[in-house]
Every structure is written in C-alpha cells, then in structure tokens.
C-alpha positions in Angstrom: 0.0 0.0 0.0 2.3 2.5 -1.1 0.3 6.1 -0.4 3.6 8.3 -1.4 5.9 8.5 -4.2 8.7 5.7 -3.9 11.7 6.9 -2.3 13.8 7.9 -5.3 16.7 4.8 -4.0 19.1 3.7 -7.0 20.5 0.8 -5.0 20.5 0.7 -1.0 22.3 3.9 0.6 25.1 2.2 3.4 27.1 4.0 5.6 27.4 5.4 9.3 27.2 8.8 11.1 30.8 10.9 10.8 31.7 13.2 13.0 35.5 14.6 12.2 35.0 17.4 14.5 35.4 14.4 17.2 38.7 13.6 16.4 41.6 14.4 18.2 43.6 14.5 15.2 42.9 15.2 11.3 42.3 12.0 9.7 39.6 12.8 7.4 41.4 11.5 4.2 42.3 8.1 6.0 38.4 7.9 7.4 36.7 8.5 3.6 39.9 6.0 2.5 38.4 3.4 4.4 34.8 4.7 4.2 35.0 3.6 0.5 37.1 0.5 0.8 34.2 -0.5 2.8 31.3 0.6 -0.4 30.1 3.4 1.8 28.0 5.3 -0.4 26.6 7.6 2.3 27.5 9.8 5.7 25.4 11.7 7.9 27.1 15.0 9.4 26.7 18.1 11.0 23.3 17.7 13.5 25.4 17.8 16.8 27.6 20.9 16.9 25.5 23.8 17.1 28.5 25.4 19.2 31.1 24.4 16.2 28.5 25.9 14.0 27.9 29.1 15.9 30.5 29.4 19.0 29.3 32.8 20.2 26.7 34.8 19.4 25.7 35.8 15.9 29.5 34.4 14.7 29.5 31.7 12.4 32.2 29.5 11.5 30.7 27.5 8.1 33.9 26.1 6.1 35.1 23.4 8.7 33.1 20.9 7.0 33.9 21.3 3.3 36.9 19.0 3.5 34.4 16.3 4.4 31.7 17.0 1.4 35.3 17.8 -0.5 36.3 14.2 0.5 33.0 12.6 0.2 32.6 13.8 -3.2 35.6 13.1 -4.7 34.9 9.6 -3.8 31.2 8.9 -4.9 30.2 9.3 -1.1 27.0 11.3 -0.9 26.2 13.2 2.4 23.0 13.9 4.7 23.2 17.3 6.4 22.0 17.7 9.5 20.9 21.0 11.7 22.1 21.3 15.1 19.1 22.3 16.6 18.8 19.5 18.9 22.2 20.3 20.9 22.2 24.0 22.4 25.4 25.9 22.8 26.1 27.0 26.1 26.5 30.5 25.6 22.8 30.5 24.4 21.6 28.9 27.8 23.4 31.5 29.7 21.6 34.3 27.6 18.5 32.6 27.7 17.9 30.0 30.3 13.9 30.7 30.4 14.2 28.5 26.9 15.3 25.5 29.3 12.9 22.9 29.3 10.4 22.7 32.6 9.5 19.2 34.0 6.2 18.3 35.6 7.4 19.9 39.0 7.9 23.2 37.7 12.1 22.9 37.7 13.9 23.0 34.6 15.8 20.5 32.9 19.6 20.9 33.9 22.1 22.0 31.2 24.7 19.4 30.4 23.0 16.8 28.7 21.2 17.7 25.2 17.8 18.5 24.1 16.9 20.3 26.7 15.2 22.9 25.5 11.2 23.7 25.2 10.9 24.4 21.1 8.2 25.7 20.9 10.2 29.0 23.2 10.2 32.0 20.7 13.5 32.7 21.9 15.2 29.6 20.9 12.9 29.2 17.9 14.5 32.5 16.7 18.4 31.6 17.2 17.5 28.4 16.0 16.2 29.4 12.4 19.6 31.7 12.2 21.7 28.5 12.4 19.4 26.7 10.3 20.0 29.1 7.5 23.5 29.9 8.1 24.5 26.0 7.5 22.2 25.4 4.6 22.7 28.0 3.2 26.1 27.6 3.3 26.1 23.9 1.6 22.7 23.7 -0.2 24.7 23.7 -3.5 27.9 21.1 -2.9 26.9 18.1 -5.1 27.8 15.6 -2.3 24.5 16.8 -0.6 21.7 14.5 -1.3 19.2 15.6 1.3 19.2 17.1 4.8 18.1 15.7 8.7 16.2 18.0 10.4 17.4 18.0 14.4 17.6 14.6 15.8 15.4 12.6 17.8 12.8 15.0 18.8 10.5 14.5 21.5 12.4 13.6 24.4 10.6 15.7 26.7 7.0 16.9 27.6 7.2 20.5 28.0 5.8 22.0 31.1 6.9 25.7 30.6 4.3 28.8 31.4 4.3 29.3 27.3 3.7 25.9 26.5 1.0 25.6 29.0 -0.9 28.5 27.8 -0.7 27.5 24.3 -2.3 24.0 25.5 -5.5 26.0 27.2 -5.6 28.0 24.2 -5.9 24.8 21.6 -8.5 23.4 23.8 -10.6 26.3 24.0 -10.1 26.1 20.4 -11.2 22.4 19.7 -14.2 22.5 22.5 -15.6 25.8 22.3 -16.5 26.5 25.9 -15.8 25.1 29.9 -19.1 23.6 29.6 -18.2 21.1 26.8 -14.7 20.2 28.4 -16.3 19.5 31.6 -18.9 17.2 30.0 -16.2 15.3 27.7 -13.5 15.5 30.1 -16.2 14.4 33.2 -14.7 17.0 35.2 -17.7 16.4 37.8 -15.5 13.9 38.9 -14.0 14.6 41.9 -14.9 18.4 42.1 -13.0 19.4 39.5 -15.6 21.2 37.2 -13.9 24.4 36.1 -16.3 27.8 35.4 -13.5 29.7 33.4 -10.7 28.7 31.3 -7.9 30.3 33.9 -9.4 27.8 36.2 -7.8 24.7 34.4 -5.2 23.2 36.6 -1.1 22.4 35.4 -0.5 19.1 34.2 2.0 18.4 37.4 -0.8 17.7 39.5 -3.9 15.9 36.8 -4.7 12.4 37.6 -7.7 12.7 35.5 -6.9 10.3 32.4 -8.8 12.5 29.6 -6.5 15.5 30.6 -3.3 13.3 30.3 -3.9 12.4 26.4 -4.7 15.4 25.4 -1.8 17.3 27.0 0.2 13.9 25.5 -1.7 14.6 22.0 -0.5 18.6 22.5 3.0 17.5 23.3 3.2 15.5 19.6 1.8 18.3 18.3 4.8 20.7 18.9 6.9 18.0 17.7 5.4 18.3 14.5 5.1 21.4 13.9 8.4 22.0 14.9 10.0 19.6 12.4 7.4 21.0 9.7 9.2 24.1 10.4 12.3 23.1 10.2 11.6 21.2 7.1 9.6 24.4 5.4 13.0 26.4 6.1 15.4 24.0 4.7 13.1 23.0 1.9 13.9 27.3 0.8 17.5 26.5 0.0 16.9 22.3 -1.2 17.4 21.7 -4.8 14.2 19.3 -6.0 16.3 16.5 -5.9 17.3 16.7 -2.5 14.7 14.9 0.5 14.0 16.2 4.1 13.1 13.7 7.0 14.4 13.7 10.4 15.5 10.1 12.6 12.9 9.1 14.7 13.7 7.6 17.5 10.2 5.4 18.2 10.0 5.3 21.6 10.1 9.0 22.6 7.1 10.3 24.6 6.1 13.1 22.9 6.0 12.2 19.0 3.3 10.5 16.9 5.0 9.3 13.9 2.7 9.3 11.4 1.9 13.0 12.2 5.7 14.5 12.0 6.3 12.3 8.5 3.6 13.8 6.5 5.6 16.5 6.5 9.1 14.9 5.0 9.9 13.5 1.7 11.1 10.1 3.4 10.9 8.7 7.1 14.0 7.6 8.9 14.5 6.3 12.4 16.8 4.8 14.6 16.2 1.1 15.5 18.8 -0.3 18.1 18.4 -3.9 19.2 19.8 -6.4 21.5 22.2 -8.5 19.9 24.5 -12.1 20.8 21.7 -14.4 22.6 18.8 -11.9 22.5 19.2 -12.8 18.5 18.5 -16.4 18.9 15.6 -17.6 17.6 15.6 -20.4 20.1 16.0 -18.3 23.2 13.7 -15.3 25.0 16.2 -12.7 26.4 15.4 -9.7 28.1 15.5 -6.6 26.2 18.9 -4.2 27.7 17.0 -1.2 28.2 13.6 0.4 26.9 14.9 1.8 23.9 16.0 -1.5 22.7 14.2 -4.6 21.3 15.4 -8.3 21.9 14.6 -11.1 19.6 14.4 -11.4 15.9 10.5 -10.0 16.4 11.2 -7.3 17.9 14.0 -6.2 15.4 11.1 -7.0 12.5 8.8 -4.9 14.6 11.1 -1.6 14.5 10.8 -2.0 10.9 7.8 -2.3 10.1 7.2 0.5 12.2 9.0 2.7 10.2 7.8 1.4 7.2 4.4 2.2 8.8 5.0 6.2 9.3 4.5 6.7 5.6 3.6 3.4 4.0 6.5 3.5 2.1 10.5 2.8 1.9 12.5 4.4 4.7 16.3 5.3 5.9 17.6 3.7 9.0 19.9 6.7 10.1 20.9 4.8 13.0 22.0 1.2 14.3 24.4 -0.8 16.5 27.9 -1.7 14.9 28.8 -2.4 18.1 27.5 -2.9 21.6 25.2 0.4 21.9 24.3 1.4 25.3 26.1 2.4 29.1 29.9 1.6 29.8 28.4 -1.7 31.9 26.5 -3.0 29.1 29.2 -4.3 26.3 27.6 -7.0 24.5 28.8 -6.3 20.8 27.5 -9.0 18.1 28.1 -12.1 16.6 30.0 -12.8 14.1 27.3 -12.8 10.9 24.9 -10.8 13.0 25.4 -7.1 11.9 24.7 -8.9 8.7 21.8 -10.6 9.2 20.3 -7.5 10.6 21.0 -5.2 7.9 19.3 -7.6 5.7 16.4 -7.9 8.4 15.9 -3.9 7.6 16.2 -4.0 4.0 13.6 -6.9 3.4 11.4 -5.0 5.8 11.7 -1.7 3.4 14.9 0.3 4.6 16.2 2.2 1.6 19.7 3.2 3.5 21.3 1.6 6.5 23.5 4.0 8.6 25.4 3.1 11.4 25.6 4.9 14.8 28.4 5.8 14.4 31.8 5.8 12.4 34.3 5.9 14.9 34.4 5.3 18.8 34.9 8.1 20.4 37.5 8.8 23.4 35.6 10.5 25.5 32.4 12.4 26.1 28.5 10.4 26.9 29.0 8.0 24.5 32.5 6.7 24.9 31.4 2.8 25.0 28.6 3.1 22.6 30.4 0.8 19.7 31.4 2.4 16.1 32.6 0.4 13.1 36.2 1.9 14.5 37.0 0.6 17.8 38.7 3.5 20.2 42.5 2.0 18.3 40.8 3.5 14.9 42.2 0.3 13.5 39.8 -1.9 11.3 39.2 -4.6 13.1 36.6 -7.2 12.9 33.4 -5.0 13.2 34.9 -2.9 10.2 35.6 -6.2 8.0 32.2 -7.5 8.6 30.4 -4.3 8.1 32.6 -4.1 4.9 31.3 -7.5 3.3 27.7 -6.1 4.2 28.9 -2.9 1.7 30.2 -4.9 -0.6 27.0 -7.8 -1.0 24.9 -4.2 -1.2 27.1 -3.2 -3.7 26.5 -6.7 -6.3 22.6 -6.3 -5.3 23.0 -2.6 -7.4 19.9 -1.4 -8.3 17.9 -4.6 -7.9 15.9 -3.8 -4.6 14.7 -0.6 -6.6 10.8 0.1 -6.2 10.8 -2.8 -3.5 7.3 -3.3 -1.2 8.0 -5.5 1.4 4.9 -8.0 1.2 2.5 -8.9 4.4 0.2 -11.8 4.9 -1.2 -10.1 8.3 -1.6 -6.4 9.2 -1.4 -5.2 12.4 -2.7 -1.6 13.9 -1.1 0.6 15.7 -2.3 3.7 18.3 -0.1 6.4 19.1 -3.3 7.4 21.4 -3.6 4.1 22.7 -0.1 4.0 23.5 -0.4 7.4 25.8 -3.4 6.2 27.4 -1.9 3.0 28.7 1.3 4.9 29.6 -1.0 6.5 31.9 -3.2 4.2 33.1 -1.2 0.9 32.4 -3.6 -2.5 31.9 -1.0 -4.7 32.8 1.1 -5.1 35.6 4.9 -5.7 36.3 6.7 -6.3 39.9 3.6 -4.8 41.2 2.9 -1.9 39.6 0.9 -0.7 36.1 3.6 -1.7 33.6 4.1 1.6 31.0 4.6 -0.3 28.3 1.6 -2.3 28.2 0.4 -1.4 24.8 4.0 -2.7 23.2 3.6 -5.7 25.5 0.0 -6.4 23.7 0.8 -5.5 20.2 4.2 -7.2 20.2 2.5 -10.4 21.2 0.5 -10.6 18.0 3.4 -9.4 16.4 5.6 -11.9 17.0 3.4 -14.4 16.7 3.2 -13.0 13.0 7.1 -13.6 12.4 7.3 -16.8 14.6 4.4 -18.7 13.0 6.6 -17.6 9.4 4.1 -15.4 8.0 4.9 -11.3 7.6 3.6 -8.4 8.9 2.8 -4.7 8.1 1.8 -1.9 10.6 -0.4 0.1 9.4 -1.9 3.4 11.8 -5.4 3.9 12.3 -5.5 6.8 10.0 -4.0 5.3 7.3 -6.2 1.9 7.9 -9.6 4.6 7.6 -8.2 6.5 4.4 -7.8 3.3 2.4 -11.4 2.1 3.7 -13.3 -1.1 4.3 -13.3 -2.7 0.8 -9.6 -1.7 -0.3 -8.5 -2.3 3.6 -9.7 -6.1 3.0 -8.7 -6.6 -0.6 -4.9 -5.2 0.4 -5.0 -7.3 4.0 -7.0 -10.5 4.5 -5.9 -10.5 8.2 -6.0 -7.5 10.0 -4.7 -8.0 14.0 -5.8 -5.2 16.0 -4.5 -5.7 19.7 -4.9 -2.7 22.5 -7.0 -0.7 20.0 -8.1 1.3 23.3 -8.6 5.1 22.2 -10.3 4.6 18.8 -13.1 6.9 18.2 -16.3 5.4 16.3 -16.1 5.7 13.2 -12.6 3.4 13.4 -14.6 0.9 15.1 -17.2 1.1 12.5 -14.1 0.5 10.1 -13.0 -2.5 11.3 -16.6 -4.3 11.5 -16.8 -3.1 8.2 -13.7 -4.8 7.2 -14.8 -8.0 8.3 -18.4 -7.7 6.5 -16.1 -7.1 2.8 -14.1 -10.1 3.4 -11.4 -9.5 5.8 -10.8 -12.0 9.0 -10.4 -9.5 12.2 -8.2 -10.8 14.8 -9.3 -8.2 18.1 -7.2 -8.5 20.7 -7.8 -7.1 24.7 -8.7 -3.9 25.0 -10.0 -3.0 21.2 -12.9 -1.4 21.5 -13.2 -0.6 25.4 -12.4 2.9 25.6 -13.6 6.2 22.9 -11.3 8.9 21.5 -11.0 10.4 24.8 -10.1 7.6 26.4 -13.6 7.3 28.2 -14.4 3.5 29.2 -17.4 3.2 27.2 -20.9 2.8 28.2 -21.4 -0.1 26.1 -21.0 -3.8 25.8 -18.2 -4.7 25.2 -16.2 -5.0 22.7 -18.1 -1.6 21.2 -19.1 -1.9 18.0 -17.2 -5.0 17.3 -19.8 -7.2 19.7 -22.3 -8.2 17.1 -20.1 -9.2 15.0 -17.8 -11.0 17.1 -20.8 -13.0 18.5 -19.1 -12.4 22.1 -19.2 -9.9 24.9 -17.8 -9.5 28.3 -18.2 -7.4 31.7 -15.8 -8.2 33.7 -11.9 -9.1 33.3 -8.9 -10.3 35.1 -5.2 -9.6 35.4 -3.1 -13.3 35.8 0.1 -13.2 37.7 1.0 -16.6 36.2 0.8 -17.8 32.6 -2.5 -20.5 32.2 -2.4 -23.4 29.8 -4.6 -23.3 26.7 -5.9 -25.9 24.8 -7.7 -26.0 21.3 -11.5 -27.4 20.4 -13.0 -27.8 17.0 -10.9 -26.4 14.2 -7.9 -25.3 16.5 -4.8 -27.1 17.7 -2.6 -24.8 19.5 1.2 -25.8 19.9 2.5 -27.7 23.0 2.7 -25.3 25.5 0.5 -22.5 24.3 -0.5 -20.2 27.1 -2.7 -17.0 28.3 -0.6 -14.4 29.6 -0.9 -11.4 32.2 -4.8 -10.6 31.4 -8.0 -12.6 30.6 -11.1 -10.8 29.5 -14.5 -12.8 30.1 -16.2 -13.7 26.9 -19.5 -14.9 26.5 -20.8 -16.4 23.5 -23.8 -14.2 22.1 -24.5 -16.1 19.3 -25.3 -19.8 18.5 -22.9 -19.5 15.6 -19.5 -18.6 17.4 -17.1 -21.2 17.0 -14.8 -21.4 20.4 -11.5 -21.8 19.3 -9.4 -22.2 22.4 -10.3 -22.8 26.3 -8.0 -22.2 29.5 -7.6 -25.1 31.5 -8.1 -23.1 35.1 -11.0 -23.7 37.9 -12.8 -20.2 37.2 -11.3 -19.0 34.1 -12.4 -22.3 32.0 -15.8 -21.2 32.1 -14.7 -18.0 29.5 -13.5 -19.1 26.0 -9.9 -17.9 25.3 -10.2 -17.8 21.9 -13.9 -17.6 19.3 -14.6 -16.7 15.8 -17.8 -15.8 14.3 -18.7 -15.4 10.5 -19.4 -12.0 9.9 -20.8 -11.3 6.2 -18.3 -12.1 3.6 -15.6 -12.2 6.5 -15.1 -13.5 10.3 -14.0 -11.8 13.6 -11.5 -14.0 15.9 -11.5 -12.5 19.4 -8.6 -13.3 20.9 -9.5 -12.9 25.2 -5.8 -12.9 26.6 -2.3 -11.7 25.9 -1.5 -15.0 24.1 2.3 -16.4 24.8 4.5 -17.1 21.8 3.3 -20.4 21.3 -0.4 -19.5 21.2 -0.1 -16.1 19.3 2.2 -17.9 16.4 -0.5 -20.9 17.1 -3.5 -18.1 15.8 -1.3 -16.6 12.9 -0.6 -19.9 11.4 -4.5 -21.0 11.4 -5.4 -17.9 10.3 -2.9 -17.7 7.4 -2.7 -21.3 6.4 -0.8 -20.2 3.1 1.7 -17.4 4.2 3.9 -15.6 0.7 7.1 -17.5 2.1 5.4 -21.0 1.1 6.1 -20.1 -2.1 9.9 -19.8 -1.4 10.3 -22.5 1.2 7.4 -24.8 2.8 8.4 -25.6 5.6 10.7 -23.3 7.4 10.5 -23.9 11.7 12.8 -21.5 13.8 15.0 -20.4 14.2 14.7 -19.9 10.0 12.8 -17.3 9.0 11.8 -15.7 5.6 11.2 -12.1 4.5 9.9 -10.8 0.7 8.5 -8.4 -1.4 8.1 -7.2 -5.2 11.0 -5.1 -6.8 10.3 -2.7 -9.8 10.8 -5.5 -12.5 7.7 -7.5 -10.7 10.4 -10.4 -9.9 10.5 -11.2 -5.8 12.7 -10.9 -3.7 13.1 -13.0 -1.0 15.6 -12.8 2.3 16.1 -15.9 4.1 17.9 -16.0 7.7 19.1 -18.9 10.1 19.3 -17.3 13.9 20.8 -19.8 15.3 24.7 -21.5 15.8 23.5 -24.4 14.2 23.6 -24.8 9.9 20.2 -25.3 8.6 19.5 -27.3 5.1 16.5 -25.5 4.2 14.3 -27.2 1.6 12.8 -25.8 -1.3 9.7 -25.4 -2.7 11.3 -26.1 -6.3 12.7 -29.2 -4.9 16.1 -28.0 -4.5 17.9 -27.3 -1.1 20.0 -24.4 0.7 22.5 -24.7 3.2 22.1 -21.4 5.6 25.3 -21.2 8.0 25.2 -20.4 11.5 24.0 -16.4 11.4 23.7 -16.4 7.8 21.4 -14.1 5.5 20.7 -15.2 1.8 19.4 -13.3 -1.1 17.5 -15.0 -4.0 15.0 -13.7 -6.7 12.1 -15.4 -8.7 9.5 -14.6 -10.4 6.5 -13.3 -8.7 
C-alpha cells in the first residue's frame, strides 16, 4: 500500500554517522579512505555541533566541513546534512535559560545533557532558524549533498513551561468551544473538578484525570510536528528538488506521533537499536537491555515495520548498532554474521539506506562505550571487516531492490493514542505496579506471533487503515490483528466491522474497542461496535500473575505449551454460531473461551480474550494464514529460519532468508532443490512473482 511517491533509492544507501570534528587529530582523508574500501556510499554530518556551527553569538564559522563534502565527493560518497538544533550551545543557555525545558514539578531540565530545550520557546525558535539558515545555506549547492536531517530525535521531553502551557489552554478552547463542553467530555464532575472559566484549568503536574493526560500527550506530539514542519519548510527554501528532508525518529520517545511528523518529510527515517549475541537467537527469549532497545528477531522486524508504517513506504535507518550500543556496563557487541543478518532484516522490511551509529568510537564524552565500526584503536578490526562484506554484498545487489514493497500476509494496527493512554493508566502489571509499556507488551504479542508462525507483517496506523477504507483495507490485507485498539473513536470501530463484512478476518485483541477517543471507558458492551459481529461480549476481566495453559477445540490445535498471559477478559458467546477456538484449562477462568470466531458477512472476527504467549499467538497466525507468501519460497521453514519478501520494480520477488541460530540449517525448497544457511547467515535470492 504504497500512499507516497517511492523513495527515489538507486540501489541501498550504506554507511554510518561521521563526526570529524570528534577527532583528536585530522584523519579525514584516511576515514573517507576506508569509508569507501568499505562501499560506503553515504555519511550523515553536522546535526550535533551547534556550538562548532555558531560558538558565540551571531558568529558563524561554516567552512570546517567542506573537506568532508570535498572528500565525500571526490569519492562517490553522498552526504545527509543535518541541523544542530537539537544540541544548544552554552553561551545561548546562559543568555537565555527561560528556553530550558520545565519538568512536571515546575524545575527545569539541567544544562549538560542535550535536548533540553522547550521548542516551541520564541526565543530559541528565533536563534535556531539563524543556524538553520546559516548551515544550509552555506552547503545547499555542494553536489555531495543529497538531502538534509532535520534535528535529531525530537521528543524527548514533555514541555511544562508557562508558554507551552498556555498555548495548551488556548488549543483546547479552540477544539471544544466552551468550559461547559470540556467538563462534559473531560467528566470533570468527577472529583470536584468542574472548572467555570478557562484560567481555572489546573497544570499538568498535578492531573490524575486520564482524559486531561492524552490530550496534553496529544498537544505535546503536536509541537513536535510542527516543529520539524518548520524546520523542514526552512530547509526546503535552500533544497534543490532533488534533494529529500526527514528527520530520525527515534520510536520510543514520549512526545512524537509518527505518522503526524512524516507527513511533513519526503522520506521517514528512524533509529532502530536492538539487543544483539543471545537476545538474536531464535531459540532463546532474552530480556531486552533497556527500553529503547528490542530483543529477539520479532522485535527487530517490529522496529521496521514501524518505520515502514509512518508513511507506507520505503524508509532510511539513520541509525543502528555496529557495536554494543548502550552504558559503559553493558558491552555486548554482536556475533559474528549478525550485523549482517540484521542489515538484511531492515532491507527486506523496506529500509532504503542503513547508517550506522556511528563511524568511529569516540575517546571521550557520553557516549565513549557506545560501539562504532572503528573501535577506540581507529584500526579496522573485525566490526569494520564485517560491516565491509555487508557494503560490498549491497554493492553486487545494485539497483535490484529498486521500487521494492516488502509484502504482508497479516496487518497489524497501531495507536499512538492508545499508546499514551496505557502509559498512563497501564492494563497490565509488572513487579507490582501498572507496567508503561503495556500497549507494546500487547501489540508485540500478535506481532511476533506473526514472524514466529513464518508469516509477515505490516503496521499500518489507524488513520491510514480509515483513508484506504473497508473494501480496499480487505482486498490489500486479508488479516487485520488489532490488539490494545483502546482510544479509537467510532467511526474506526465502524471500520474495522466493516472490514470483516467485505471479506477481511479480524483478529481483536484485549482492550479494542473498550475505551472512545478520549479515552472514556465506554458505556457499552463490550467490545463496542465489534460485539455483534464477534458473537461475544464481556463485563468483567482479570489480570493473571501466572501464565494458564490453553488448549484448542473444534478447528484449532494450538502448539504444545501454548499459554494465556498477564490478562483474561471474560467472553461470553452471544451467538449460537460462534465457533470457540481455544479454552483455559483453570477452575474459574475455564468457564470464559480464550479464543472464538464468528462469521461476519463475507468475512469473520476471531476474538482473541488474553495476551497469548508465543506459542499460542504464532499458534492463531498460522491457522489464520494457512498459506503465508514465504510457502512459495520454502514450505516448511521452523525456527530459528525465518523468511522475509517483497516485489521489486521488475515484478520479480525478492526474498531474504535467515538462520538465527549456531547451528547450519538445510533448508528445503519449494522447487525441490535445497539451501544450506550457516550459523548467522542471511541469503538473497529472486524469482518470479
């Protein structure tokens, strides 16, 4: 479902972050040197030196970097330029510390760190569109410059500053008219908190009212997209036509809704950093490092897709480990054959460039043990030689991934809203408390389940899921998963029965269909909307501290071990034509069905009553999508192999096949012919469609 123009790739961008100005010494000759030895075709620079950039006030200093897009050019390297506006000199936090950043308490961020300003400030907004100007300006024209980053990461912080607080009050007033309509939606009876005038509305440090919370968390997105937008209208004065804006997203940042920032950029790009060694084995579950890291070969799948998901489209991955990425007590740097495998994990997902974070290691500074493809000796070692082969097996592939759509056999939807709301008022629980990341904890089940059952998934957000409709939505994606669907307003809901009555198999998880688009339980049975169709309803749930065993009936045979996990929601049939699919074997819960599915015009809806374990969720997927694309490749394909594909401009398929394991795998073919995938191997082949 490509909704944009193709990104404009000839061949896959590769390359890493360079930073000369980091150096001790000048080496930029020997980096480039080695930069192409390795087919580097690409570098990022520029987006963290504001103070390099500008180091006083008003005084510019613009030619230190044209003997890097001097270098670059000379050898066929092209360049991303970034702006600096997401690293604030000091001198202008000593002229203007009322730009800093506020938390919820009222104190400001402390200088030292980065990105600790509030954007939206007029002050720094007006020193930061000087800079912005100055540097493009300055290099709009050199022909190594093939499109431009705007800041970096945005959203790390949820501005509580007197300005960004009065700009909230003013946007509500503008989107509800009156106090008497917020108090009604909001149900600021509640409590006593029923406000008479607009100056009456109380600071966000001290709300515990859940409607408040997502639409101060639906604000805070909003200044990061207009701020990028601005950015991005600036730059886009100097660009040549040629030349593409985005800016890297890191996903898991608080106050960003993806799919809102991109419409503004030519090309989305992000930042996916994963566990790597054991947490890449297909045949073990390791913890993830730290929450803005994945572990497992589905949650390095899911970052993908959910950057292929901001725009629908091919993206850049301006950002990834080369190393071990993360604190100096967390060195865990990969495999050998795994920084390969994961670069072809990106591409067959949809990535048009793969960047690595960064070139060299650096000596000092926040980030000294975060891993380049230099170690701190600046002598190629084995990262280097590795990420080298990956440049050079980019290099034969040429122009052959051109126009490439990864394919799907299951869609999945994803809330930004949703996401907020169980941020603040978390379903599920971990060591005792509301977990925050409940909503990834729901969605990722399904997910993997997708990739572990060795069918493909796409992400797709509400809003794109309602542009395409219910009749296009089912002829592009016969299963559509929609787990933790909590804030969805009406006519989404209506969407998705819809989508079942043209055809399409609807998978709802927990949660889907509970709350409205203010995050209001609803005052409805339950699942709203969805009930009738479903042929199920419930009125009461459960949290489980301990998983519960599920076993199949009629047309479902879940894998040994198949389980419900952390929640149980309890369904009752409605309909003499629901077909239970799965049962928990429990004294009180056995009387709910896990699993049921219902006909539902020209398609069904599965209701899926628990967070289902890996062995249940890939259990669902695989009876749900009995013929998955990667049949056509290889039939039968168990863990830890898995296959990825999708159509390139020529129509032919290409298809990426993977062994996560330390143990070879003879895979057999669907042509009768066999391959031989080594320990941490990733394999190329093309067919016909």
């Amino acid at each position: 479902m490509t909704t944009h123009r193709p990104f404009p790739a000839d061949g896959i961008l590769y390359g890493a972050a360079y930073y000369a100005e980091y150096h001790r010494t000048d080496r930029i000759d020997e980096d480039l040197d080695l930069m192409k030895a390795a087919n580097f075709t690409v570098i990022r620079v520029g987006e963290s030196v504001w103070s390099t950039w500008e180091p006083e006030d008003g005084r510019f200093e613009l030619d230190w970097l044209q003997p890097v897009l001097d270098g670059a050019h000379a050898r066929g390297i092209s360049v991303i330029l970034g702006t600096p506006t997401y690293a604030v000199p000091p001198w202008l936090q000593q002229a203007h510390p009322e730009i800093a950043a506020q938390k919820a308490d009222g104190r400001p961020h402390a200088w030292g760190g980065r990105q600790e300003v509030d954007y939206s400030h007029p002050a720094f907004l007006f020193h930061a569109e000087r800079v912005i100007r100055a540097v493009i300006e300055r290099y709009a024209g050199h022909p190594a410059v093939i499109g431009y980053q705007v800041d970096n990461e945005p959203g790390l912080h949820l501005f509580h500053n007197h300005g960004a607080f009065t700009r909230f009050v003013r946007r509500l007033k503008q989107q509800y008219g009156d106090v008497e309509t917020l108090n009604r939606e909001w149900g600021l009876t509640y409590w006593s908190h029923r406000i008479s005038d607009w100056s009456e509305l109380w600071r966000p440090e001290g709300n515990s009212l859940p409607q408040y919370d997502l639409a101060w968390r639906r604000y805070q997105a909003d200044l990061t997209s207009e701020f990028i937008a601005w950015q991005a209208g600036i730059v886009r004065e100097y660009a040549r036509p040629e030349q593409f804006v985005t800016t890297c997203i890191a996903y898991p940042r608080q106050a960003i809704d993806d799919f809102d920032v991109s419409r503004a950029l030519d090309v989305s790009a992000g930042n996916p950093y994963y566990s790597m060694q054991d947490a890449l084995d297909a045949t073990r579950v390791v913890a993830a490092e730290n929450e803005w890291t994945t572990s497992g070969v589905a949650g390095l799948h899911r970052q993908a897709d959910r950057l292929y998901s901001s725009r629908q489209d091919r993206f850049l991955v301006t950002e990834t480990n080369a190393q071990a990425i993360g604190v100096s007590s967390s060195n865990r740097p990969p495999w050998p054959g795994q920084l390969r495998q994961a670069a072809f994990a990106l591409v067959s997902r949809g990535a048009a460039m793969v960047e690595y974070w960064h070139w060299h290691t650096l000596p000092y500074g926040t980030e000294t043990y975060w891993g380049g493809v230099l170690p701190h000796s600046l002598k190629p070692g084995r990262v280097y030689r590795e990420i080298a082969e990956i440049g050079a097996a980019f290099a034969e592939l040429g122009s052959s991934l051109d126009g490439f759509e990864p394919d799907a056999d299951v869609a999945l939807l994803w809330s930004n809203a949703s996401r907020w709301a169980f941020q603040f008022f978390p379903p599920l629980a971990s060591g005792g408390h509301g977990d925050p990341e409940s909503y990834e904890r729901i969605f990722d089940a399904f997910h993997r389940g997708v990739i572990e059952s060795g069918a493909q998934a796409r992400v797709l957000h509400a809003e794109q899921a309602v542009a395409l409709g219910a009749e296009e939505l089912a002829a592009q994606f016969p299963v559509l998963a929609v787990p933790g669907f909590y804030v969805a307003a009406d006519d989404e809901l209506e969407l998705l029965r819809d989508y079942a009555a043209a055809g399409g198999h609807l998978v709802v998880g927990i949660r889907t269909g509970y709350g409205d688009d203010e995050a209001r339980a609803r005052v409805d049975v339950a699942p709203a909307v969805l009930s009738t169709a479903a042929g199920v309803s419930y009125d009461e749930f459960s949290n489980i501290d301990e998983a519960i065993a599920v076993t199949g009936s009629g047309s479902f045979a879940p894998a040994h071990g198949a389980a419900a996990t952390a929640w149980i929601d309890g369904l009752v049939t409605t309909s003499d034509d629901v077909e239970v699919l799965a049962r928990y074997e429990h004294p009180r819960f056995a009387e709910f069905p896990a699993i049921t599915t219902a006909v539902h015009g020209a398609g069904r809806v599965t209701t899926v009553g628990t967070v289902p374990d890996p062995a249940l969720a890939a259990s669902l997927i695989a009876w749900a999508v009995p013929a998955p694309v990667a049949d056509g490749l290889a039939p039968t394909r168990p863990l830890p192999v898995t296959v990825s594909s999708g159509v390139v401009a020529d129509g032919r398929r290409a298809w990426f096949l993977f062994n996560w394991s330390w143990d070879e795998v003879v895979l057999d073919l669907a042509d009768g012919s066999s391959l031989t995938l080594e320990p941490w191997d990733a394999q190329v082949v093309f067919t016909a469609a």
